[in-house]
N, C-alpha and C positions, 0 to 999 in steps of 0.2 A: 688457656686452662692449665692450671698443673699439675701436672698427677704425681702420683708419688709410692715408691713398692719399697717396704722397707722390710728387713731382717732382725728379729727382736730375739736377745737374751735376756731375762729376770727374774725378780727372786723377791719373796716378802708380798705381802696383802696391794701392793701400788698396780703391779701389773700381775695377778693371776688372772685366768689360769698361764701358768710357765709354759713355755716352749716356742718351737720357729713359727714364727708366721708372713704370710705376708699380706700386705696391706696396699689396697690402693686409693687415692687421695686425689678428688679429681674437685676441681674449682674455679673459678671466673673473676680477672679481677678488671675494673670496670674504673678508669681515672678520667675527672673531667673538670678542665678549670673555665669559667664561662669571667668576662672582664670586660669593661668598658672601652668599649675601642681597639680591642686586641684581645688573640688566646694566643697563650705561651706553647710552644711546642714540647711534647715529651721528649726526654733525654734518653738515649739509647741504654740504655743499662736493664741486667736481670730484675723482676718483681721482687721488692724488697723480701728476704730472708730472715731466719733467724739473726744473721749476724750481719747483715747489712741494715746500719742505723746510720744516717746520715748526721746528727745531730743528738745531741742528750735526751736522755726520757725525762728527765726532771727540768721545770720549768721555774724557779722560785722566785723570778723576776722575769716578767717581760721587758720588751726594750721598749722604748719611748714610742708615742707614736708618730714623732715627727720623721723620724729615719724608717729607707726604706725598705722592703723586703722582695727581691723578686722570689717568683712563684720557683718551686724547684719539689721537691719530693716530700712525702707527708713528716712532718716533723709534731712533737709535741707543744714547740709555740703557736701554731694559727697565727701566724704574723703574716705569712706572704701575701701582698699587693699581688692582683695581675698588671699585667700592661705601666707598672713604674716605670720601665726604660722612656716609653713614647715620648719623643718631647712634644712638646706647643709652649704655646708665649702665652696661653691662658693658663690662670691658676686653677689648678686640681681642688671640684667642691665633692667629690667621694669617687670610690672603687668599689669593687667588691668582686669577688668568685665564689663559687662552689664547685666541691671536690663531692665524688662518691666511690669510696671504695667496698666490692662485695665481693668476697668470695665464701660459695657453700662447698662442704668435702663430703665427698663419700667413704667410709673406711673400709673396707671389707677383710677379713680375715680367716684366710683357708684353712687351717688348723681349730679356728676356735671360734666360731661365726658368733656365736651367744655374746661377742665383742665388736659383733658391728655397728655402725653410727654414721648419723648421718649429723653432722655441723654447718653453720652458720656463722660468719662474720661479718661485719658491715661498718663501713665509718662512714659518716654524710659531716663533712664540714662547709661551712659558710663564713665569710665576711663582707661586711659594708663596712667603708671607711667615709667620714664625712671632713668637713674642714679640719676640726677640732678632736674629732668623738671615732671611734673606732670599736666597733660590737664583732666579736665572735663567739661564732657558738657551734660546737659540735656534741654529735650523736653516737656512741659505740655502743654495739647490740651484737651480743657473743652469746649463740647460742650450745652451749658444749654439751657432750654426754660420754665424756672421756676421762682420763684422769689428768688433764693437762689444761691451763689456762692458756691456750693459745687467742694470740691477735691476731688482725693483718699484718703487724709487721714481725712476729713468732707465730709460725706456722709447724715448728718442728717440736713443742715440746718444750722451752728450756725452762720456764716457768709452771711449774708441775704443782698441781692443789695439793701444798705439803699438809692442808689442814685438816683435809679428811682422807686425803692417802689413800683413795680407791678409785676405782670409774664412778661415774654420779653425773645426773643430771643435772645441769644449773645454767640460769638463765640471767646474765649479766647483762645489764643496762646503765650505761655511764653518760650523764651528762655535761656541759661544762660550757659557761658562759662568762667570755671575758670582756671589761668597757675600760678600755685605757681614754683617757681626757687628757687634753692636754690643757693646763692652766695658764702656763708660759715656755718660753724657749726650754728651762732647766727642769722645769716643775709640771709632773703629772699625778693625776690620780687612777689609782686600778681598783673598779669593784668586780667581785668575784661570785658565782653564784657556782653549785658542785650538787649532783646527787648521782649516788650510786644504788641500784636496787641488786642484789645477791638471792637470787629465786631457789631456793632446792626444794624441790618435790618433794624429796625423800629422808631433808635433815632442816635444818634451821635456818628458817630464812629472814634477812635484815635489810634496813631503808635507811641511808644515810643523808641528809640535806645538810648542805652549811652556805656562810654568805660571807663575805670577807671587803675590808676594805683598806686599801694600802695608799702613803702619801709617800711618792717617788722625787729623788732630785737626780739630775744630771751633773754631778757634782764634779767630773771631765769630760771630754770627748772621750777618753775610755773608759771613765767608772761611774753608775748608778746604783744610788743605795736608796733603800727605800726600809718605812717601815708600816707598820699596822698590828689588823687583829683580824680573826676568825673565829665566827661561834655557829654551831650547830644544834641539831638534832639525831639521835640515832634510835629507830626503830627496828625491835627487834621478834621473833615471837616468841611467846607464851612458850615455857613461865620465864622466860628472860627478863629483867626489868628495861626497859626503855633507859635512854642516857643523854644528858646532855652535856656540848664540850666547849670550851674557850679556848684560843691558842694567842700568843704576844708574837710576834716573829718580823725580826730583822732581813734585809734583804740586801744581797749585792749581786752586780754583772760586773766582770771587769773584759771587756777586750783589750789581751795585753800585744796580740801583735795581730795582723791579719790573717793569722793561720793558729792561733790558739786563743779560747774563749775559755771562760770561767760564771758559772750563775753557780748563788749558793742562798740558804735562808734556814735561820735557826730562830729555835723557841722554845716555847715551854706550853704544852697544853695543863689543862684543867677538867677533868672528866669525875661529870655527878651521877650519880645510877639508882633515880629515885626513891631515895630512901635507903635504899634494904646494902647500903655499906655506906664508908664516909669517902671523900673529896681525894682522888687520885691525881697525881701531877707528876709529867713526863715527859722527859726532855723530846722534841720531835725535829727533825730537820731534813732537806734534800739540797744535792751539790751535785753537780757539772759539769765538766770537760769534753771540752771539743778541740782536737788535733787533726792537722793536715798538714804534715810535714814534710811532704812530697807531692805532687802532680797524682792521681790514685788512690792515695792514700788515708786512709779515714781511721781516727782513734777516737774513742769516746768510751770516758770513765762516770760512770752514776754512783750515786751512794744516799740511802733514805731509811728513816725512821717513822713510822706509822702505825696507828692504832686501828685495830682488825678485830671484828666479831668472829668468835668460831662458830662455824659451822656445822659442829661436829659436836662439840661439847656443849651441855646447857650450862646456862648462868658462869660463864667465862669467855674473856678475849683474849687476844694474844698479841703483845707489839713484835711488827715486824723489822728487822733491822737488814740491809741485804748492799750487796755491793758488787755492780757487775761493768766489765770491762771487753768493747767490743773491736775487734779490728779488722779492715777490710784494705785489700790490695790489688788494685788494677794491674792487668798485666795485658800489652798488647792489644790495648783496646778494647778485647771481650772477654778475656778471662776473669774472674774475679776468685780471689783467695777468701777466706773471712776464717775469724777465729775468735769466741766467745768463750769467757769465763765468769761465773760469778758463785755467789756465797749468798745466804740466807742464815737467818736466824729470828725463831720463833718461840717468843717467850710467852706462855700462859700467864693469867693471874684472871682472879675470881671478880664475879662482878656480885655475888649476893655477899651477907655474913656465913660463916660457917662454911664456906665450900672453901676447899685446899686441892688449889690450882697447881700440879708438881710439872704438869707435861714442859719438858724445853726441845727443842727439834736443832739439828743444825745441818743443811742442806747446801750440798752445791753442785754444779754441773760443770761442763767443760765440753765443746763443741767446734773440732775444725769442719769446716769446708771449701767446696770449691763450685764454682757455675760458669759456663762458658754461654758467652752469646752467640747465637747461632747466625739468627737475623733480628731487626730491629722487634720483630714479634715475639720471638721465640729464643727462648734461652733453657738451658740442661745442666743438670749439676747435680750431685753426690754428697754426702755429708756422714759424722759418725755425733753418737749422742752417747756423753756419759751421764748418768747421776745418781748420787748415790744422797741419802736421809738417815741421820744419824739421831733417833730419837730416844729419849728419858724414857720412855714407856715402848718395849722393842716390839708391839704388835703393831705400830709406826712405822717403824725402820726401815728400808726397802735400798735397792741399789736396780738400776735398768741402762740397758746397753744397746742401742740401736745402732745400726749401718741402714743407710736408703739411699734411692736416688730419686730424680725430681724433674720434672720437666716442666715450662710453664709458656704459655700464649699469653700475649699481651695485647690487649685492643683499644 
């Protein structure tokens, strides 16, 4: 379980009321990979962190499904096989695992209770892999009532609802269903299925569905390009208008050497907003970087563009543009270093006639820490949070400063 006591300084509508408090943070995370003929053992390392990212958040290609994947830490491709390593002399006709990751927090706060909460996270991933055909599908279910979009894998904060900029309730549901085929050695197909549900109680709440289908080549042993489309749905509530969208988008992976990888995928969407304005079109993209330059050593660079309902505001959305860089350094086996930075930016525009959308945000953070492993269960570590929101409209604005520490059991 990891609790967590932190010390808070800030200022602006994000974190009132101001002043010291402290907080505690208590949670359960729950890892389990079930495989045909073998489970993989968990690896000694602290429960993934803010800054502990093993791999890119941006996905814009998966890898084929003829290469393998051993099982290792949750990553945003859903790629890992269990039990790959096993040999036999018989041919492989499927695999599959399931992962479950949960942890709920308690927050308490002794200065300003009226700011207590009680959260929810959960990731349930699965895959079956068959000769040709390869289905994953997972489930994220974030229950918040903070001013923070925390995951399982951001548990501190670094991703803060720049959109409505106060505590709020919201009840996040992400789905995500991948079917890579393979047609021949070089040549696969990826369909894609996506919905997100954005619950607030208390402000605007939106349903996004979309389906996507992409035709991939293995055009080296280190480069696949692929291309296709995506078209959705977006529901939103009253009086929002409902939207529909199209996206064209290119894709590449290149592994240029064993210790650095590359996925990237650019496009152009098309967003209609029934009726009540005309045909919006927007450049969209996400890109990639994975380094290990050393034995420990873990660098991973993200960068994405994406189109966001406000929550906050009627009859407007906002493209998000944001670009974050994470790094983590093993020292003597149990120590671990990490150091996160990123940037945001959040552009308003109207989704009726006649509304003038001026709001623009620009947001970033910056986050060292440190965790020691104590025992294979049990690992401790301390951390500092900056971040500050520099918004067009200054009842936005806000800047928060945290110092905590953190302890977490592993089962």
């Amino acid at each position: 379980m990891p609790s967590q006591f932190s010390t808070r300084a800030c200022a602006g509508i994000f974190a009132r009321p101001c002043g010291i408090g402290l907080a505690l943070q208590m949670g359960i995370f729950i890892f389990s990979v079930f495989s045909v003929g073998a489970q993989d053992a968990v690896k000694e390392e602290p429960l993934p962190s803010s800054a502990e990212y093993t791999v890119a958040q941006t996905n814009p290609l998966p890898p084929p499904p003829s290469l393998p994947y051993p099982v290792g830490t949750y990553d945003a491709k859903g790629a890992a096989t269990a039990g790959e390593n096993d040999s036999s002399a018989e041919p492989r006709r499927f695999h599959y695992y399931i992962r479950l990751d949960y942890m709920p927090s308690i927050i308490l706060f002794v200065d300003h209770s009226e700011n207590d909460a009680v959260e929810h996270l959960i990731h349930l991933e699965g895959q079956y892999r068959f000769n040709r055909l390869t289905l994953n599908l997972s489930q994220d279910v974030a229950i918040l009532d903070s001013a923070n979009l925390n995951s399982t894998l951001d548990t501190t904060g670094l991703q803060a609802n720049v959109d409505v900029s106060t505590p709020t309730r919201l009840n996040l549901f992400t789905t995500r269903l991948r079917a890579n085929y393979e047609l021949s050695g070089k040549l696969f197909l990826t369909g894609e299925f996506d919905a997100s549900i954005y619950d607030y109680p208390d402000f605007i709440s939106s349903e996004i569905f979309s389906g996507g289908l992409y035709i991939n080549y293995n055009w080296t042993p280190k480069v696949v390009v692929g291309i296709g489309g995506t078209a959705g749905y977006d529901l939103v509530d009253d009086p929002n208008p409902d939207q529909t969208f199209e996206q064209a988008n290119v894709r590449l992976s290149y592994q240029a050497t064993a210790k650095l990888s590359f996925t990237a995928s650019a496009g152009v969407e098309f967003r209609q907003f029934d009726g009540n304005r005309g045909e919006r079109t927007s450049p969209v993209f996400q890109a990639g970087a994975l380094y290990h330059p050393f034995d420990g050593t873990t660098v991973t660079l993200t960068a994405d563009r994406r189109m966001l309902n406000s929550g906050f505001f009627p009859d407007q959305d906002f493209a998000v543009t944001d670009v974050i860089l994470r790094i983590q350094q093993r020292l003597l086996q149990r120590i671990y270093l990490g150091l996160a930075a990123g940037y945001e930016n959040a552009d308003y525009f109207s989704t009726v006639s006649g509304v003038n959308a001026t709001r623009n945000d620009n947001y970033y953070f910056v986050e060292p820490s440190v965790d020691v492993l104590i025992t294979r269960f049990w690992s401790a570590g301390a951390y500092y949070l900056h971040r500050q929101d520099f918004s067009s409209i200054n009842f936005f604005s806000f800047y928060d400063n945290q110092v905590g520490v953190r302890t977490t059991f592993r089962f």
